[in-house]
N, C-alpha and C positions, 0 to 999 in steps of 0.2 A: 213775339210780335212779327208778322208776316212782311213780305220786304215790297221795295217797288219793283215791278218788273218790266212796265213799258207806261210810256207819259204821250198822252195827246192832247194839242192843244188847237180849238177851234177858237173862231172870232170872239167868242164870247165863255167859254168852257177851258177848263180844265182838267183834266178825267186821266186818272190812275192806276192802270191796273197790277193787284198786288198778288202774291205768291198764294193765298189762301183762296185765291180764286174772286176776291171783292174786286169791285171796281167801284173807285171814288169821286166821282163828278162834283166839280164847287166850281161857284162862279169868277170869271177870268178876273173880275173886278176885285178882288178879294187882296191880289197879287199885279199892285200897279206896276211895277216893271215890267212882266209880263205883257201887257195890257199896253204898255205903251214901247212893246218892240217890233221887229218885224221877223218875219215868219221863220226865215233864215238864223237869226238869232234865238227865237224858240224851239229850232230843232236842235239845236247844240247843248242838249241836257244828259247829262250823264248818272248814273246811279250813284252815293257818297255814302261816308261813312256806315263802309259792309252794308248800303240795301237801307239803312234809317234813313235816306234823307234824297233830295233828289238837288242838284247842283246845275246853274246856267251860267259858266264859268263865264260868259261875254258880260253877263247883266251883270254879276255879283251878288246871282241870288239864290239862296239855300231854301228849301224848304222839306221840313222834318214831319217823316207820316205823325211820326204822334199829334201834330199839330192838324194834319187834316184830318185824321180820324175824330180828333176833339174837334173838329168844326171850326177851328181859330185863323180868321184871315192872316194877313200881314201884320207887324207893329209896327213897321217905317213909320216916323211921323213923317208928318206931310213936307217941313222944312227938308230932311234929306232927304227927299223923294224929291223934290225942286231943284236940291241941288242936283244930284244924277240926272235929271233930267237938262237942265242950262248946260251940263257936262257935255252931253250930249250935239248940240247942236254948235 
């Protein structure tokens, strides 16, 4: 399985480019934490578990290539999304 090797994140985008030379675009909305931080907190992503997984240690949010290769948004349900969010402010 190929790793991550650099994360960009635009207003609305996602995009990952991995070791095998893919690059994986999903939409920002997918990953509401993301989507509801500021830009400073999306640059502080660091690569996790050896290259599987990509880590926004501010947010608390992990996400695992296998899951975006499979196309699979977020599970947060909504209620802990509400709460980190109220956390927030």
């Amino acid at each position: 399985m190929p790793i991550a090797t650099n994360v960009d994140i635009s207003d609305d985008k996602l995009t990952v480019e991995l070791s095998d030379g893919r690059t994986l675009a999903v939409p920002l909305s997918w990953f509401p934490r993301l989507l509801h931080s500021s830009q400073t907190e999306r640059q502080n992503w660091e690569v996790f578990g050896d290259g599987y997984a990509i880590e926004w240690p501010d947010l608390d949010e992990h996400i695992g290539l296998e899951d975006l290769l499979a196309g699979r948004p977020s599970s947060e349900s909504q209620r802990s999304l509400e709460r980190w969010l109220a956390a927030r402010h």
